[in-house]
C-alpha positions in Angstrom: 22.4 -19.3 -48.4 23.3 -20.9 -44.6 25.5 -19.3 -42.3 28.5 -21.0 -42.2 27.9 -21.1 -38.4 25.2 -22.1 -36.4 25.3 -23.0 -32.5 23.0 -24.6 -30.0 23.4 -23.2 -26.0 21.5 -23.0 -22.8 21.5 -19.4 -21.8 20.7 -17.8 -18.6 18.8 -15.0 -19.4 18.3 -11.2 -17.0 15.2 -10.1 -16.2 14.1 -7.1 -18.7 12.3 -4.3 -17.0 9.2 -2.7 -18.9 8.7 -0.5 -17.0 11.1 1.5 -13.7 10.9 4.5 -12.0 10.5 6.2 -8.6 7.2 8.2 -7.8 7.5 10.3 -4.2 10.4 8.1 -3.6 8.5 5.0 -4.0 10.0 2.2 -6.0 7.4 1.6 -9.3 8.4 -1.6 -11.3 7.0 -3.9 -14.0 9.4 -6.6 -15.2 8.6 -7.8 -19.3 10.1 -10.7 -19.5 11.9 -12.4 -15.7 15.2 -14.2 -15.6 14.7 -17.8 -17.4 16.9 -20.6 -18.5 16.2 -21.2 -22.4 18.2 -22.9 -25.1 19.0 -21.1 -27.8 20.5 -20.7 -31.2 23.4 -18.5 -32.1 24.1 -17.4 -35.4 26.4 -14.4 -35.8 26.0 -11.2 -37.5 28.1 -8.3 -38.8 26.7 -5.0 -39.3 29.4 -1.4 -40.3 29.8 -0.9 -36.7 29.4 -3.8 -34.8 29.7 -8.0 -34.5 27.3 -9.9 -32.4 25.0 -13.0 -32.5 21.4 -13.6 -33.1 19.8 -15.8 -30.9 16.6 -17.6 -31.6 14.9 -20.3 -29.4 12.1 -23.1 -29.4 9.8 -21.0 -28.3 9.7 -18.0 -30.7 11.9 -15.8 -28.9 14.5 -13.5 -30.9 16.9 -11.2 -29.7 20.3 -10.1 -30.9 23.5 -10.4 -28.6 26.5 -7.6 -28.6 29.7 -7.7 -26.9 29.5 -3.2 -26.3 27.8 -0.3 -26.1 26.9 0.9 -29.7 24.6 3.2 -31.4 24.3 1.1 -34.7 21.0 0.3 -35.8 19.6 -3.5 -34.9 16.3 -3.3 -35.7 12.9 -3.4 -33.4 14.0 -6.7 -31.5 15.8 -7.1 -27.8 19.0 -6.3 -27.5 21.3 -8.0 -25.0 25.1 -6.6 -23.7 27.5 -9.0 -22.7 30.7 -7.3 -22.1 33.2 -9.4 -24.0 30.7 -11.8 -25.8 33.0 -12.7 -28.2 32.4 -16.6 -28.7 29.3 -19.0 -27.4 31.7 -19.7 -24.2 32.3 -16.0 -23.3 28.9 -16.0 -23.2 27.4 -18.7 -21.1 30.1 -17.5 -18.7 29.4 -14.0 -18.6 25.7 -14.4 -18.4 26.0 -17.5 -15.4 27.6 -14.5 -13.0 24.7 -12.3 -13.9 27.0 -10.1 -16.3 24.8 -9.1 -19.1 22.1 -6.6 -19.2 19.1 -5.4 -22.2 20.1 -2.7 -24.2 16.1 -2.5 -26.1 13.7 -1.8 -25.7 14.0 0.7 -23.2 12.1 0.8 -20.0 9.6 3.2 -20.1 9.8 5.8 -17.1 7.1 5.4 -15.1 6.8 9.3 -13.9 6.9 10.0 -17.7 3.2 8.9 -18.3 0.2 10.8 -17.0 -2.0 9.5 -14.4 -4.5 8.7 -16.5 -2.2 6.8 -19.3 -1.0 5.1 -16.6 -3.8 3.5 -14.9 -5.3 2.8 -18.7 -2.3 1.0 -19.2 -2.7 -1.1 -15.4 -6.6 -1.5 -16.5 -5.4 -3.1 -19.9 -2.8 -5.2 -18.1 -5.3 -6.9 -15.7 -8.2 -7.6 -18.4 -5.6 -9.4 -20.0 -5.2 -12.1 -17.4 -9.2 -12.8 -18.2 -9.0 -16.9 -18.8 -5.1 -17.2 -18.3 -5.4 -19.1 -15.0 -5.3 -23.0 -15.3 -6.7 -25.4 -12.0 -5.4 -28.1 -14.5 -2.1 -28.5 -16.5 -1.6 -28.4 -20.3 0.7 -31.0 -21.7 4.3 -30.4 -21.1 6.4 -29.5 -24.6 8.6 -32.4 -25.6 11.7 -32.8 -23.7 10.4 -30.2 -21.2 9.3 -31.3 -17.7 5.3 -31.4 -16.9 4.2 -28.6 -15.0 4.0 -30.0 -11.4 0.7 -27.3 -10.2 -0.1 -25.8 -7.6 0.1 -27.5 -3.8 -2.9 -28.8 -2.5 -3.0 -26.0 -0.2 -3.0 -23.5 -2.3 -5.5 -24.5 -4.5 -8.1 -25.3 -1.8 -7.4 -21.6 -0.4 -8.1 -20.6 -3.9 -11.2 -22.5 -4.1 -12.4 -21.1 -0.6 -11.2 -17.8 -1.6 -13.7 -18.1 -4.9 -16.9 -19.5 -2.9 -16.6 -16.9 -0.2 -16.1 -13.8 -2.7 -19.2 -15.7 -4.8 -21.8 -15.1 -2.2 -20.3 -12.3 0.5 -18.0 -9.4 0.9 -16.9 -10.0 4.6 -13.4 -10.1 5.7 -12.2 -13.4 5.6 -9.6 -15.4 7.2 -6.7 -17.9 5.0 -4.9 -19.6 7.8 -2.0 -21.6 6.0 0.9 -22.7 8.3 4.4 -21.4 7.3 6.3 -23.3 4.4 2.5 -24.7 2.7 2.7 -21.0 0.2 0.6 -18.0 1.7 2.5 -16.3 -0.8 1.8 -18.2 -4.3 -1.8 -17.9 -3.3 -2.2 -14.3 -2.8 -0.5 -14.5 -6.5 -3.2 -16.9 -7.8 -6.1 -14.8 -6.3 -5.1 -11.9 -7.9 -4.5 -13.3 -11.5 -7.9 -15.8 -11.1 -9.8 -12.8 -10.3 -8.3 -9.8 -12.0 -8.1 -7.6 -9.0 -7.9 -4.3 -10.4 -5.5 -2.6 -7.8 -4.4 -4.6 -4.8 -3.0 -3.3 -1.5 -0.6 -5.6 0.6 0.3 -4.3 3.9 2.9 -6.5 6.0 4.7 -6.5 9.2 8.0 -6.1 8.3 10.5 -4.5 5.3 11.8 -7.9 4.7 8.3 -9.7 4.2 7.4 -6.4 1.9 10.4 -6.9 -0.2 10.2 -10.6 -0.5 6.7 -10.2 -1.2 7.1 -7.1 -3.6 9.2 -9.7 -5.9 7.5 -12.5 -6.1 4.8 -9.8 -7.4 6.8 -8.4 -9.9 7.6 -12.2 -11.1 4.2 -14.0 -10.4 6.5 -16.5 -8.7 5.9 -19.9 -9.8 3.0 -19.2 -11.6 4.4 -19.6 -15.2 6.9 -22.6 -14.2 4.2 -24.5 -12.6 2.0 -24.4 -15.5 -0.7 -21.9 -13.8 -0.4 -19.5 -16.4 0.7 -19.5 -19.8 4.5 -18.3 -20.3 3.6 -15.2 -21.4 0.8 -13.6 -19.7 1.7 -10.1 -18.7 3.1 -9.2 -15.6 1.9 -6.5 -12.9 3.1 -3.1 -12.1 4.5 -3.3 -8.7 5.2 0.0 -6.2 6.8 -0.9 -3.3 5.7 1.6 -0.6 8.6 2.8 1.3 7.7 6.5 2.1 4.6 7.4 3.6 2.0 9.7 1.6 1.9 13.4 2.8 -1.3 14.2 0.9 -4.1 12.8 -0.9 -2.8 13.6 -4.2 0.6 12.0 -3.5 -1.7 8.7 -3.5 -3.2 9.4 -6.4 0.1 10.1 -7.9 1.6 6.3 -6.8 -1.6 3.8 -6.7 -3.0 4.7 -10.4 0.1 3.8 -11.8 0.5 0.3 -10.1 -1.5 -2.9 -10.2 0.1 -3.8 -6.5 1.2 -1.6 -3.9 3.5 -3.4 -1.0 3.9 -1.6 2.2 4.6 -2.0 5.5 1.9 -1.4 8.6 5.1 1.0 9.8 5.0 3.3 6.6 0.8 2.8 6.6 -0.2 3.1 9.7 1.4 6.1 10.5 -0.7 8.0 7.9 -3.1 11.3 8.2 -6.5 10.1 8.5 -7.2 11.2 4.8 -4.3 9.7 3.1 -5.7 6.5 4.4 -9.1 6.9 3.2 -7.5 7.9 0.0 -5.7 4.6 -0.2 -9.3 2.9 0.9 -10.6 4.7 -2.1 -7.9 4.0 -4.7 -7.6 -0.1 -3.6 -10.1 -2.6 -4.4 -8.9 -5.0 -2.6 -7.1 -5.0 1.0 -4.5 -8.5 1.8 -3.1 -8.6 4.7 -0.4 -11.0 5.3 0.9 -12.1 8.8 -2.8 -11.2 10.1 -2.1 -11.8 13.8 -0.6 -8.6 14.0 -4.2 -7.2 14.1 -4.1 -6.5 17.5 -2.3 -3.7 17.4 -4.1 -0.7 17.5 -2.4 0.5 14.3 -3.5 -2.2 12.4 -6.7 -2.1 13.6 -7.4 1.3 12.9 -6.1 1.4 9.8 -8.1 -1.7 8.4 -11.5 0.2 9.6 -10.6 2.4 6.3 -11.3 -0.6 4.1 -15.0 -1.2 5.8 -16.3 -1.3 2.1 -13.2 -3.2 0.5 -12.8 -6.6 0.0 -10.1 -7.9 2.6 -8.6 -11.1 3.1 -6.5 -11.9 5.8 -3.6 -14.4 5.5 -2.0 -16.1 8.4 0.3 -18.7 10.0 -1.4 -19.2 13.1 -5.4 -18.8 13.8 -4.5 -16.1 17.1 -3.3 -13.2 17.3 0.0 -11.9 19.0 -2.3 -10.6 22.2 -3.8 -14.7 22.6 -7.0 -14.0 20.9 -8.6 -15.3 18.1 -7.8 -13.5 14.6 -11.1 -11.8 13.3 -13.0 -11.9 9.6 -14.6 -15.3 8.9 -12.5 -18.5 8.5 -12.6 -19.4 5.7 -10.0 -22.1 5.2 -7.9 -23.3 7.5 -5.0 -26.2 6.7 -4.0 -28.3 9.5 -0.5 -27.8 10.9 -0.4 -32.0 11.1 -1.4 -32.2 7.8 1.6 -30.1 6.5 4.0 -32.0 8.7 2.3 -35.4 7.2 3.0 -34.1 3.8 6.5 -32.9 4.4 6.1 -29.0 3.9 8.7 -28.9 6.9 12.1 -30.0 7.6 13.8 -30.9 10.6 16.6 -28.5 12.1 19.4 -29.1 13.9 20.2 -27.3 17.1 23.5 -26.4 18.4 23.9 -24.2 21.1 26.8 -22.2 21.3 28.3 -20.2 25.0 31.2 -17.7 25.6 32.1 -15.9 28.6 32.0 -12.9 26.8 31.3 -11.6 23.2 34.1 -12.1 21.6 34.5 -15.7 23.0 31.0 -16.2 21.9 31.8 -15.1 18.3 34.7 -17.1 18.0 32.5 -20.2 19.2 30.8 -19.2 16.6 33.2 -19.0 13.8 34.1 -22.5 14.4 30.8 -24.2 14.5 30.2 -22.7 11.3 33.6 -23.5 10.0 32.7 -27.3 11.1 29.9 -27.5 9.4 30.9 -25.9 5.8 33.0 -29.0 6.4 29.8 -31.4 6.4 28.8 -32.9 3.0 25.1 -30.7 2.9 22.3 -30.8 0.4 22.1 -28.4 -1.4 19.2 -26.2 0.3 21.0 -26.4 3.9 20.9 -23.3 6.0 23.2 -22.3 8.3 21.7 -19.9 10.8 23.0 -17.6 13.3 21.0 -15.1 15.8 23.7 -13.6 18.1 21.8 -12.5 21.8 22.6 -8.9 20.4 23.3 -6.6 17.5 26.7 -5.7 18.1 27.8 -9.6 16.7 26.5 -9.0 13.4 29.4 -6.4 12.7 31.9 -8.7 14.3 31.6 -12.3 14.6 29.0 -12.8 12.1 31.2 -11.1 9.3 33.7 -13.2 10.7 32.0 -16.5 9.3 31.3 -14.6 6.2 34.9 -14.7 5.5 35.2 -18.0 6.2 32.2 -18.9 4.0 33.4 -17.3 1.1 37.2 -18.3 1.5 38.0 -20.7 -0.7 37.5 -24.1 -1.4 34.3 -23.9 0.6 30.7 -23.5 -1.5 29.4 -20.5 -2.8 26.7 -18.8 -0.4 24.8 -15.2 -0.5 25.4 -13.6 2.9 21.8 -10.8 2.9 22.7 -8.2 5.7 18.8 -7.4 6.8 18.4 -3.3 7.0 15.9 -3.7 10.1 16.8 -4.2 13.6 14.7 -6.4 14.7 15.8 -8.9 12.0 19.1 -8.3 11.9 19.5 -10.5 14.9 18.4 -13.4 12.4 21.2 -14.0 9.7 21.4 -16.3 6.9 23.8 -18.3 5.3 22.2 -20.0 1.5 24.4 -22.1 -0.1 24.2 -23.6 -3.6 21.6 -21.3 -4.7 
């Protein structure tokens, strides 16, 4: 016999974590399933203890929805909390300002499997991406919108990337101008080629963190129709803490299918921890290459003489005016992205005080002005005060203006470094 009630609602659904844990102090992640828009249909059920909803969608996905806490028994399939999830409505609203979270399964603790479990379990995960990556596009589901690929870019770095490892092992070169996807390409390598355990060193925290996510997510690789919905996502440690020993290595590369880190944080290792790393990685990527010139990343790249490395980079020259080394193997023309509209145009307004605070009150209204604009909805508003001490003052002063109301919604990130934190940003409508 039918329910008497039966309802059909686009749900935002959280990210579900497989797998979370710290090892050493190092952040180890895998994500099951990543924050998706998906329609869905409620149903509601009533068990001793508890009332929720059973949600079932096109695509074959089940999971049961409860408004608390409870210890009742729901069976094997997800469970997701939403505080107050009383009606369809309660719901959508709860779950649009990133209010719910999964109940089940569990994620596992990555410090509760053995080494060797672990990196069985890593080794499983990347045979499994054997034949999941598409160069072409299957036909979109009805009423959903055809995958729109990769950029030309990227896949002509992949393609160079594929002839290059085909015949040699020599460091090679990707120079992609800023904006074209560096990023999405080091993702596409990796799940084209099933690299085993892959070690991304960048100059910065912020790049690592960025790049540590779009890891953990594959970025556009599933909503671009690269690979299927559900291939199986990597085990990401983000590197924050440098290795003491050799055995602390161990401890956090055989449980990860990436490790992120900064040049800062590797760099600055004994001589044996870095070989260690050499020996535990397969592959080496270093992003923002024209760094190289530094001592530090020169000496540590000599570790990975018999890795495979690939360099990625914005520009073909290195910070000290010299070429960037390793073979070239693919190089996109700057005019070529500007043709194709990879970059926007900015607008530039100066702003002068006397002293700081006048300076930060110019600031204030500039900003104030042009919250005032009509904008699209990707429009940046930047600020980069001559020193730090503005960010504390004058910057949070916009902030509040920003977020008073009336005005649209914007995230304000507070960087954690120095050197960046010169460089605030203002998102709205995202």
């Amino acid at each position: 016999m039918e329910a008497p009630f039966k309802q059909e609602i686009n749900l935002t659904l959280p990210a579900r974590t497989a797998v979370e844990g710290r090892i050493a102090g190092n952040p180890v992640r895998q994500l099951a399933e990543t924050t998706k828009d998906i329609p869905v249909v409620l149903q509601p059920f009533t068990t001793r203890y508890i009332d929720g909803f059973d949600a079932s969608a096109p695509d074959g996905t089940t999971f049961r929805i409860v408004p608390r806490t409870t210890t009742a028994d729901l069976g094997e399939i997800p469970v997701l909390l939403i505080p107050g999830a009383d009606n369809p409505q309660q719901i959508r609203k709860v779950l649009g300002s990133e209010g719910g979270r999964w109940l089940q399964p569990q994620a596992i603790d990555c410090a509760s499997l053995s080494r060797s479990e672990a990196a069985a379990r890593c080794a499983a995960l990347t045979e499994s991406w054997r034949g999941k990556f598409r160069f072409d596009h299957p036909e979109p589901l009805t009423g959903q919108p055809e995958p729109v690929g990769l950029r030309a870019p990227q896949i002509g770095a992949l393609h160079a990337v594929l002839a290059h490892w085909s015949v040699s092992t020599q460091p090679a070169t990707i120079v992609m101008p800023t904006g074209t996807g560096k990023t999405e390409t080091m993702l596409a390598v990796s799940v084209r080629t099933r690299i085993p355990r892959l070690l991304v060193v960048v100059p910065n925290v912020e790049v690592r963190d960025q790049i540590a996510n779009k890891f953990l997510t594959l970025g556009v690789l599933k909503q671009v129709g690269s690979i299927d919905a559900r291939t199986q996502l990597p085990v990401v440690a983000t590197l924050v803490h440098r290795p003491k020993t050799p055995d602390e290595v161990d401890e956090i590369f055989e449980r990860a299918n990436v490790i992120v880190t900064t040049m800062t944080v590797a760099g600055q290792c004994e001589p044996e921890v870095c070989g260690r790393m050499a020996a535990l990685a397969s592959h080496l990527f270093i992003d923002e290459a024209h760094h190289v010139a530094a001592r530090t990343w020169n000496d540590f790249k000599a570790f990975f003489h018999e890795r495979t490395v690939l360099q990625f980079t914005a520009t073909p020259f290195r910070t000290d005016g010299k070429r960037v080394d390793g073979k070239f193997i693919y190089v996109y023309p700057l005019a070529k992205a500007q043709a194709e509209g990879y970059f926007k145009p900015i607008r530039f307004r100066g702003v002068h005080g006397l002293d700081r605070d006048e300076a930060d009150d110019a600031i204030v209204n500039h900003v104030s002005r042009t919250l005032a604009e009509p904008m699209k909805p990707s429009t940046c508003v930047g600020c980069r005060p001559p020193t730090i001490a503005p960010v504390t003052a004058g910057c949070r002063n916009v902030h509040a203006i920003a977020t008073s109301p009336g005005e649209q919604p914007c995230r304000w990130p507070i960087p954690r470094s120095t050197s960046t934190s010169r460089k605030l940003r203002l998102r709205f409508g995202s």
